[in-house]
PyMOL Python script that loads the backbone (N, CA, C, O; Angstrom):
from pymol import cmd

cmd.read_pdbstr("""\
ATOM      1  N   UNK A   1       0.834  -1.173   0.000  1.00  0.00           N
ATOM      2  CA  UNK A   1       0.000   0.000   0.000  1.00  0.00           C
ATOM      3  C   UNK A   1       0.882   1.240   0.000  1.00  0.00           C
ATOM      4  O   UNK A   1       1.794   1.416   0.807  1.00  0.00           O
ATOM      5  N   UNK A   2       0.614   1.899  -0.755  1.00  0.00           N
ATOM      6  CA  UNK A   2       0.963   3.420  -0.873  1.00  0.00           C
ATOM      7  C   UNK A   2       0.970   4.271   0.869  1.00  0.00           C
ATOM      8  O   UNK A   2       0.153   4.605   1.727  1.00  0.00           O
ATOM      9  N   UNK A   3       2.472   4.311   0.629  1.00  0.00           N
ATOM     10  CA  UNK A   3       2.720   5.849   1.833  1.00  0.00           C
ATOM     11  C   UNK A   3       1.749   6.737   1.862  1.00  0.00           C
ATOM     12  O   UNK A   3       1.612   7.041   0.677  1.00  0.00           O
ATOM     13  N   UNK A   4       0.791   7.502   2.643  1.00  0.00           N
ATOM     14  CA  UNK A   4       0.406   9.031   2.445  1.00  0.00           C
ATOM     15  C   UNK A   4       0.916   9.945   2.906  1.00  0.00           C
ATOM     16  O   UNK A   4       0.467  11.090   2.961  1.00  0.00           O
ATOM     17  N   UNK A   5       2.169   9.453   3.390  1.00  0.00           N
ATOM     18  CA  UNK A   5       3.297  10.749   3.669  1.00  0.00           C
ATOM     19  C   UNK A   5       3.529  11.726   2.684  1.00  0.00           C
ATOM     20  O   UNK A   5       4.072  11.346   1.647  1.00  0.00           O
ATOM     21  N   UNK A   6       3.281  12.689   2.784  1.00  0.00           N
ATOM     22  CA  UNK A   6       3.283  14.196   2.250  1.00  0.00           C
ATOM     23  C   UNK A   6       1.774  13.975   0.857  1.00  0.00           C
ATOM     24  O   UNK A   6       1.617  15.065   0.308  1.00  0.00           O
ATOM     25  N   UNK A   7       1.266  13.419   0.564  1.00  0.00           N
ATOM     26  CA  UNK A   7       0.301  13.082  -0.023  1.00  0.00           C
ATOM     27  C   UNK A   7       0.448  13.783  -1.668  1.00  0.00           C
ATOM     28  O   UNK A   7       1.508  14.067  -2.225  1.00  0.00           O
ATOM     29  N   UNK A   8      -0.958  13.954  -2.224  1.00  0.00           N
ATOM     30  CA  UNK A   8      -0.941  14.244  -3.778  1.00  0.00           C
ATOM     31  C   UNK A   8      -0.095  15.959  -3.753  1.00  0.00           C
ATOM     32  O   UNK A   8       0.872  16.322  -4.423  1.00  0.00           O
ATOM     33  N   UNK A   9      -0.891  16.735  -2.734  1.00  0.00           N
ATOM     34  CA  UNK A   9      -0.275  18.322  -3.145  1.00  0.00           C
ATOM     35  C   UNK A   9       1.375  18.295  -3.131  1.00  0.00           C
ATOM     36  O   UNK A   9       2.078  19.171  -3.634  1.00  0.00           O
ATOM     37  N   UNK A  10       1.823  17.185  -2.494  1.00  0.00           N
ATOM     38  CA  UNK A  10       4.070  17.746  -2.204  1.00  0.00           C
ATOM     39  C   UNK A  10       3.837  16.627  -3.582  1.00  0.00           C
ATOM     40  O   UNK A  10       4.704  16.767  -4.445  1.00  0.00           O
ATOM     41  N   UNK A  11       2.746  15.519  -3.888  1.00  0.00           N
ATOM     42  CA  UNK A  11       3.528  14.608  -5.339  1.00  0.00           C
ATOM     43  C   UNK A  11       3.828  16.359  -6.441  1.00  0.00           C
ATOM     44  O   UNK A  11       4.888  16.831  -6.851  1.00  0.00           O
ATOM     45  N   UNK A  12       2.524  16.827  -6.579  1.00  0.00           N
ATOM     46  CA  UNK A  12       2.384  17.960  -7.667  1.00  0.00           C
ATOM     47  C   UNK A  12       3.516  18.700  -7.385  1.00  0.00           C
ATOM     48  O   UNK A  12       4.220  18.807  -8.388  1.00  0.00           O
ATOM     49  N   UNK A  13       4.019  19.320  -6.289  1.00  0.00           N
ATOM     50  CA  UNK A  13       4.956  20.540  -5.852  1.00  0.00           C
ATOM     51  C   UNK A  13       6.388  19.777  -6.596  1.00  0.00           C
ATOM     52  O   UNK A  13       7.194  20.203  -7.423  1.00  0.00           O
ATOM     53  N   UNK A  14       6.258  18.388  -5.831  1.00  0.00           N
ATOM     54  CA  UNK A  14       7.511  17.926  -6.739  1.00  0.00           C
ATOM     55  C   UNK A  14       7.903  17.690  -8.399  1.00  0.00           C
ATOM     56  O   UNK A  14       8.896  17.998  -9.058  1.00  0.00           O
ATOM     57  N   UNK A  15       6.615  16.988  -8.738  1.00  0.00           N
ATOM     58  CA  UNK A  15       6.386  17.329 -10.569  1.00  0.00           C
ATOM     59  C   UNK A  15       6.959  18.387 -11.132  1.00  0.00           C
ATOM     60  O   UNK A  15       7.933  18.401 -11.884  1.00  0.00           O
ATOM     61  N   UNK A  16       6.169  19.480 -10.650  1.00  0.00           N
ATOM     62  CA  UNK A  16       6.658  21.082 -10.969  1.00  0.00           C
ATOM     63  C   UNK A  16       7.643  21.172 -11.228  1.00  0.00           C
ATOM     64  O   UNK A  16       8.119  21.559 -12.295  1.00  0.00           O
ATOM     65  N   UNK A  17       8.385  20.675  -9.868  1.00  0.00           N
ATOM     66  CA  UNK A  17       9.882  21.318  -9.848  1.00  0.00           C
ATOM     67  C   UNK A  17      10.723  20.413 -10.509  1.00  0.00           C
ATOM     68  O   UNK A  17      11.887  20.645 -10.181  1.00  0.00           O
ATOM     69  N   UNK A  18      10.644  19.582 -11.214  1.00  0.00           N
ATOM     70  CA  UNK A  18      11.393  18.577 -11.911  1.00  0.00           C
ATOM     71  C   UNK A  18      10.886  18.875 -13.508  1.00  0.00           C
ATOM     72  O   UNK A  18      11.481  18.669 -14.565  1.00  0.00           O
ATOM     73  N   UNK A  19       9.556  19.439 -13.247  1.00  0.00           N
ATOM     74  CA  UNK A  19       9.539  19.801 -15.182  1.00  0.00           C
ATOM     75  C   UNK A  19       9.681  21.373 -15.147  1.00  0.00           C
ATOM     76  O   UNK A  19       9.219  22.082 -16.041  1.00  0.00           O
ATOM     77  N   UNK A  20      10.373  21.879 -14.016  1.00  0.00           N
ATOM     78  CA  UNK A  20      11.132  23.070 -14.201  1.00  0.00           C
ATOM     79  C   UNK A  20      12.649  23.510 -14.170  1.00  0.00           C
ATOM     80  O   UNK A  20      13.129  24.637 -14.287  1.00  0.00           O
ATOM     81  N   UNK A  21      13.477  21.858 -13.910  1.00  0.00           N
ATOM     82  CA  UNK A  21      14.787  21.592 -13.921  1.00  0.00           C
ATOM     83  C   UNK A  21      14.608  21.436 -15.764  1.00  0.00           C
ATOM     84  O   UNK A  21      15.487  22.006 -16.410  1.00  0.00           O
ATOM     85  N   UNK A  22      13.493  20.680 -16.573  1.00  0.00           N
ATOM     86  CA  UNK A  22      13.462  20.043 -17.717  1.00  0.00           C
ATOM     87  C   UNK A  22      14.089  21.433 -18.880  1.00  0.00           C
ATOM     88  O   UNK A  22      13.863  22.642 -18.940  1.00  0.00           O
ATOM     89  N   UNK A  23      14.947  20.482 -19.671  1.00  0.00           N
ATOM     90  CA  UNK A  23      15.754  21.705 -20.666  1.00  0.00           C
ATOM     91  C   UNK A  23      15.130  21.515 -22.023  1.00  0.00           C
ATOM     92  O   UNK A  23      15.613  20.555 -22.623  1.00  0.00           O
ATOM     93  N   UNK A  24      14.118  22.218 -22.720  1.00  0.00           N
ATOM     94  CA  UNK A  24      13.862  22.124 -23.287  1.00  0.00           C
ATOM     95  C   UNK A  24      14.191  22.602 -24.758  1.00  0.00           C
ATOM     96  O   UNK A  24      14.466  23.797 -24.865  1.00  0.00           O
ATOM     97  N   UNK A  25      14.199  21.827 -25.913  1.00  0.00           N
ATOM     98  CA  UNK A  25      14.451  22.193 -27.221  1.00  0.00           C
ATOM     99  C   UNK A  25      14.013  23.726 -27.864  1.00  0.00           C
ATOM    100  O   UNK A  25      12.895  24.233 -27.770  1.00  0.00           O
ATOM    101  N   UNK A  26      15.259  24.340 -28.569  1.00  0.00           N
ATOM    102  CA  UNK A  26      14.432  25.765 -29.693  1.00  0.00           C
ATOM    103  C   UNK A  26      13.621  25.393 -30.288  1.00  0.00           C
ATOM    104  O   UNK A  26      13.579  24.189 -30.541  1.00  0.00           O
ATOM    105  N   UNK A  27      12.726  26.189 -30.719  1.00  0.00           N
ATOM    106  CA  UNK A  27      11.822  25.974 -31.394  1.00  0.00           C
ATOM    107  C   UNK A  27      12.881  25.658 -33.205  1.00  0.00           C
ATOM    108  O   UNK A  27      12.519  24.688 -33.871  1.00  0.00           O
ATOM    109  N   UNK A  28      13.810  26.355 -33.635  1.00  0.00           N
ATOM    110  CA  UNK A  28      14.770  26.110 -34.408  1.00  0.00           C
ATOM    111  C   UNK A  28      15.173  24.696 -34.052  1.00  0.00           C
ATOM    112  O   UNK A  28      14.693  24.013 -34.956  1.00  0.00           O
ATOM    113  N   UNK A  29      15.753  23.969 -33.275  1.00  0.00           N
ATOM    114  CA  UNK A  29      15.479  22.227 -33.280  1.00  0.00           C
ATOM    115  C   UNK A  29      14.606  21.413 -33.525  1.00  0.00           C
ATOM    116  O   UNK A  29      14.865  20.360 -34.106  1.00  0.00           O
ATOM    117  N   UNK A  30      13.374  21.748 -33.121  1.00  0.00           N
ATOM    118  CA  UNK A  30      12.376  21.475 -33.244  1.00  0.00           C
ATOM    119  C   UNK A  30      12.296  20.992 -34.603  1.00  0.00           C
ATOM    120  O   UNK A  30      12.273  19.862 -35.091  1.00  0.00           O
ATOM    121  N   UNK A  31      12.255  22.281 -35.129  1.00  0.00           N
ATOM    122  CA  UNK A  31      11.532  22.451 -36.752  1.00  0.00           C
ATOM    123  C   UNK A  31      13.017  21.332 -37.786  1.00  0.00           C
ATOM    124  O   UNK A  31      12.873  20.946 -38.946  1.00  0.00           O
ATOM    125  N   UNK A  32      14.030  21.123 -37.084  1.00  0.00           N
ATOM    126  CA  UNK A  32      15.160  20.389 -37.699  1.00  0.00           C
ATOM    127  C   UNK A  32      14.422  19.504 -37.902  1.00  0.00           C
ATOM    128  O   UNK A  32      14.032  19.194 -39.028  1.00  0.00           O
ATOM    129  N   UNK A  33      13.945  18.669 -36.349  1.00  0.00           N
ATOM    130  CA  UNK A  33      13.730  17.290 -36.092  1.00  0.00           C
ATOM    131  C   UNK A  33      12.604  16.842 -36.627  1.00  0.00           C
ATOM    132  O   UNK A  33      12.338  15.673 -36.904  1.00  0.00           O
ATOM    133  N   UNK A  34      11.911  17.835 -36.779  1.00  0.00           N
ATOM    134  CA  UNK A  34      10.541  17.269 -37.767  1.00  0.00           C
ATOM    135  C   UNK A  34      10.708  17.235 -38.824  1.00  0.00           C
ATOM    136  O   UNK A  34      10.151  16.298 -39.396  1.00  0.00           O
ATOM    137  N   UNK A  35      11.398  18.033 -39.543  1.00  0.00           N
ATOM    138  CA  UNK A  35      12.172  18.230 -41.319  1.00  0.00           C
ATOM    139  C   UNK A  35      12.946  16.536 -40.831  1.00  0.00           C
ATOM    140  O   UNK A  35      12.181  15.708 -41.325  1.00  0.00           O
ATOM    141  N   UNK A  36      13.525  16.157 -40.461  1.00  0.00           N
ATOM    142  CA  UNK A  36      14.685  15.144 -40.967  1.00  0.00           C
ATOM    143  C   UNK A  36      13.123  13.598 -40.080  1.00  0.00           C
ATOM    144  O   UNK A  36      12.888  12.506 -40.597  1.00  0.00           O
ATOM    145  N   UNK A  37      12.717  13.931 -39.295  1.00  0.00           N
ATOM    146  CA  UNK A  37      11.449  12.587 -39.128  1.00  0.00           C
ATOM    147  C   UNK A  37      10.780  12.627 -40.911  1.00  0.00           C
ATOM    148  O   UNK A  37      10.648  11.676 -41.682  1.00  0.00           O
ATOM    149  N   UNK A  38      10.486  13.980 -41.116  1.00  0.00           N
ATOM    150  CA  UNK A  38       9.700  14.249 -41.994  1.00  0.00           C
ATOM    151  C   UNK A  38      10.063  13.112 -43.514  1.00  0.00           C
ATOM    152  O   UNK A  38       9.363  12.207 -43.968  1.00  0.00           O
ATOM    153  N   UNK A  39      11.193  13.541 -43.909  1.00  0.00           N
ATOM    154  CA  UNK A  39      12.350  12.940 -44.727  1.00  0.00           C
ATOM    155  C   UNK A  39      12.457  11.473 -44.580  1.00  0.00           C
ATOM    156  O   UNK A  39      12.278  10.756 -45.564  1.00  0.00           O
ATOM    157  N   UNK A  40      12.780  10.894 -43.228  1.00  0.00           N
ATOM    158  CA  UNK A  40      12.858   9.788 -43.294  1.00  0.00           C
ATOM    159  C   UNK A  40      11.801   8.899 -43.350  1.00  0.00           C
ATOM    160  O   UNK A  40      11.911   7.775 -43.840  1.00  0.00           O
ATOM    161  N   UNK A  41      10.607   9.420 -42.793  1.00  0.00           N
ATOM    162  CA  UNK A  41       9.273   8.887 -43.198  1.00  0.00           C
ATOM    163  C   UNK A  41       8.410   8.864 -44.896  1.00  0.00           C
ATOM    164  O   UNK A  41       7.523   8.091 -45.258  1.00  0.00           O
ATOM    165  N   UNK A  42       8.967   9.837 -45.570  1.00  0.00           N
ATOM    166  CA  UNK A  42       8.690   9.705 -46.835  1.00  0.00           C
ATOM    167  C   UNK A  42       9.860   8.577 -47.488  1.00  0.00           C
ATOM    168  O   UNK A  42       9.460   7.470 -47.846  1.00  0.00           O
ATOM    169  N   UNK A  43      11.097   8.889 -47.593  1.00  0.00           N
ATOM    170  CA  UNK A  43      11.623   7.767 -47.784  1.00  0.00           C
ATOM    171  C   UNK A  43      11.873   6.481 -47.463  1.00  0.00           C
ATOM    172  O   UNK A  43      12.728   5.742 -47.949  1.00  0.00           O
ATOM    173  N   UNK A  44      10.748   6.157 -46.265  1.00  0.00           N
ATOM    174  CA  UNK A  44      10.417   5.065 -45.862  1.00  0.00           C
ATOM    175  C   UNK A  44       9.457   4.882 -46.947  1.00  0.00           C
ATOM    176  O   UNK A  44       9.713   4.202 -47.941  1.00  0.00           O
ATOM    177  N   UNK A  45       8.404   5.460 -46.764  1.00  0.00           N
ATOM    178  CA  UNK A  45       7.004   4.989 -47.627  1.00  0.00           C
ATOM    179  C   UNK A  45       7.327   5.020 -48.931  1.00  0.00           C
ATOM    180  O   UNK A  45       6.640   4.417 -49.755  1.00  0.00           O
ATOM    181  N   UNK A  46       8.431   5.739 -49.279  1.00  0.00           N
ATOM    182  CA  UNK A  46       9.084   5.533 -50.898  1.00  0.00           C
ATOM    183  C   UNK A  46       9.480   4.156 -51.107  1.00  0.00           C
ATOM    184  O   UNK A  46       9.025   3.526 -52.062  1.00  0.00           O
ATOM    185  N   UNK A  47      10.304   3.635 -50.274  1.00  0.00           N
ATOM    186  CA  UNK A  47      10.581   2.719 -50.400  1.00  0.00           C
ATOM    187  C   UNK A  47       9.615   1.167 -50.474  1.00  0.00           C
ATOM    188  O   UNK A  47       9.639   0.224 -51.265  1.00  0.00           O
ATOM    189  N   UNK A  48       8.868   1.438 -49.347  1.00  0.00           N
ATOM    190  CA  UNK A  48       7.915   0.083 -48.996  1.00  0.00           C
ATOM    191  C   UNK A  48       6.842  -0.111 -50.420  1.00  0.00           C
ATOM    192  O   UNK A  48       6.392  -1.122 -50.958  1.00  0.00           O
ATOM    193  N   UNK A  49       6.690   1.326 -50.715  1.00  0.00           N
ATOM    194  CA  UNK A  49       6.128   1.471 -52.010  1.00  0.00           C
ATOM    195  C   UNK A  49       6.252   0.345 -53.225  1.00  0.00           C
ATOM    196  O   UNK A  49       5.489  -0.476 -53.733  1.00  0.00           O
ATOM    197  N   UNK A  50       7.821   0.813 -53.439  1.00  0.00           N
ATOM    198  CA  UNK A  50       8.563  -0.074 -54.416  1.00  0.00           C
ATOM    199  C   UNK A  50       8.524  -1.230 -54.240  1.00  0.00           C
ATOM    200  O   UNK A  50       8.250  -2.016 -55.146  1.00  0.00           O
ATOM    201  N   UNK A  51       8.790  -1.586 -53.037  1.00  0.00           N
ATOM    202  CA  UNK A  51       8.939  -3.184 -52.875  1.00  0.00           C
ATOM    203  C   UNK A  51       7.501  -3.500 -53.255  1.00  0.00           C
ATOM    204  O   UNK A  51       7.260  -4.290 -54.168  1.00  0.00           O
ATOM    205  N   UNK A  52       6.695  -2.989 -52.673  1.00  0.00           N
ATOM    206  CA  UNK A  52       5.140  -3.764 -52.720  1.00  0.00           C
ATOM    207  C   UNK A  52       5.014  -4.290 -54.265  1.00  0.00           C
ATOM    208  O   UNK A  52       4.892  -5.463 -54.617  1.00  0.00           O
ATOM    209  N   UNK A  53       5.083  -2.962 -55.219  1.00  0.00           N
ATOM    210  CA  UNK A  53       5.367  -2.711 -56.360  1.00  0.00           C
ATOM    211  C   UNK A  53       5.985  -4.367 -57.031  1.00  0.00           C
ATOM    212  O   UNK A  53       5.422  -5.367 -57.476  1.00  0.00           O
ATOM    213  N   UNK A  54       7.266  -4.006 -56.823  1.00  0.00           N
ATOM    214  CA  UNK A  54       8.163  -5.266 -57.042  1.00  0.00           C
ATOM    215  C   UNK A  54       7.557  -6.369 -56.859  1.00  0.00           C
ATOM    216  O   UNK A  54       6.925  -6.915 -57.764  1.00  0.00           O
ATOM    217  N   UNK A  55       7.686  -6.950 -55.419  1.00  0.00           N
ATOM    218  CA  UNK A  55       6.735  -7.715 -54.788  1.00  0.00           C
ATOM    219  C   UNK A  55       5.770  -8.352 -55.716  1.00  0.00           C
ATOM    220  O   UNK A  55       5.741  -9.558 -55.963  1.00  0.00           O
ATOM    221  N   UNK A  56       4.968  -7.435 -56.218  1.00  0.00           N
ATOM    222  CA  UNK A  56       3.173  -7.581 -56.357  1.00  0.00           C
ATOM    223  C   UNK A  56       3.815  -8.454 -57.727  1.00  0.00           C
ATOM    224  O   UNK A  56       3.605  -9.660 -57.861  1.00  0.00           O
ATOM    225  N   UNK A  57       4.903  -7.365 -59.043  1.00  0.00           N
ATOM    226  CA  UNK A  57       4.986  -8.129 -59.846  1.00  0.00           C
ATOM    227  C   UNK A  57       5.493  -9.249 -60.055  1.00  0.00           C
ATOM    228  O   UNK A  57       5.170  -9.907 -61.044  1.00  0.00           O
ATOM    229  N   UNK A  58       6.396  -9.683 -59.149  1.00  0.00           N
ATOM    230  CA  UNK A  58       7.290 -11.548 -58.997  1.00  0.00           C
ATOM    231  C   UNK A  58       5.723 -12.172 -58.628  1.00  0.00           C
ATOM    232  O   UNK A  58       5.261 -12.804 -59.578  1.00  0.00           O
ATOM    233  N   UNK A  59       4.833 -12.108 -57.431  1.00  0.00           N
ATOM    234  CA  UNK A  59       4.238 -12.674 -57.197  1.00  0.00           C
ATOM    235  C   UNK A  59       2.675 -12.950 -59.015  1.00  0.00           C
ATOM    236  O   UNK A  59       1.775 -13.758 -59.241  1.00  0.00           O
ATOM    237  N   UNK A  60       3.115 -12.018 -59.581  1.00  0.00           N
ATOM    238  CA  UNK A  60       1.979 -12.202 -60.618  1.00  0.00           C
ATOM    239  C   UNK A  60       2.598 -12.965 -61.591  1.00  0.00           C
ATOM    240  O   UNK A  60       1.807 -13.632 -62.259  1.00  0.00           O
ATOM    241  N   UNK A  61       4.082 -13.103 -61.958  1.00  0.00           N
ATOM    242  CA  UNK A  61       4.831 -13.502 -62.568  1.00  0.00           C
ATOM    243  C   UNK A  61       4.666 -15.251 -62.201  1.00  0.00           C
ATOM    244  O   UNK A  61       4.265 -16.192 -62.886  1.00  0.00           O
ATOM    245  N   UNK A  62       5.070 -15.176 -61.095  1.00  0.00           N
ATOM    246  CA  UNK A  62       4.939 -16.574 -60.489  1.00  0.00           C
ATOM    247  C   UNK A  62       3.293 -17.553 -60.314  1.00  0.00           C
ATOM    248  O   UNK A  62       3.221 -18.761 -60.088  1.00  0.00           O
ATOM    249  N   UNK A  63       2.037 -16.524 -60.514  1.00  0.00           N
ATOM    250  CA  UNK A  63       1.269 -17.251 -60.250  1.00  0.00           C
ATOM    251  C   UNK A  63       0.494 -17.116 -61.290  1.00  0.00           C
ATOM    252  O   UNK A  63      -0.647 -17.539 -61.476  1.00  0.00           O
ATOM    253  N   UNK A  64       1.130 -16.548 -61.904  1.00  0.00           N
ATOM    254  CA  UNK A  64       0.742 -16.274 -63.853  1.00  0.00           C
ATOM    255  C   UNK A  64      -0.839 -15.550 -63.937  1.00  0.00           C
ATOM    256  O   UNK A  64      -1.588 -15.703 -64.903  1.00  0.00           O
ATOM    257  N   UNK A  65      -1.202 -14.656 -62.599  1.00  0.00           N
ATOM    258  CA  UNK A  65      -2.935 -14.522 -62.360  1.00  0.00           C
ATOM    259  C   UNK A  65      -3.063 -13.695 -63.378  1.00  0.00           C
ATOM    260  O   UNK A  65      -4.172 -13.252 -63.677  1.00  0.00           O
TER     261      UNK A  65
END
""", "prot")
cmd.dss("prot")
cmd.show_as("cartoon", "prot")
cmd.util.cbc("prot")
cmd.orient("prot")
C-alpha cells in the first residue's frame, strides 16, 4: 500500500519542480527534427512502395494470375 506521507499536493509541488529543472528544445530544433522525421518517413514509404510494387509483380509472374 501506498505511503500518504506528504500526499498528492508535495507529489504535484515535486512534478513542478522537476519539469522546471526540464531543458527544453528551440523551437529552431524542433523544426530540424521534424524536417529530418519528416524525410525519413517519406523515404520510408518511398521505399515500402517499391517493394510492394516489385513484390506484387514476382508474385503475378509466379502465379501467372
Amino acid at each position: 500500500m501506498a505511503s500518504k506521507e506528504g500526499g498528492i499536493i508535495n507529489f504535484l509541488k515535486a512534478v513542478k519542480r522537476e519539469i522546471e529543472k526540464t531543458t527544453w528544445p528551440t523551437s529552431d530544433k524542433v523544426q530540424k527534427a521534424i524536417a529530418a522525421v519528416a524525410v525519413i518517413v517519406l523515404i520510408y514509404a518511398l521505399l515500402t512502395g517499391v517493394f510492394d510494387f516489385l513484390i506484387g509483380l514476382v508474385m503475378q509472374y509466379v502465379l501467372q494470375v
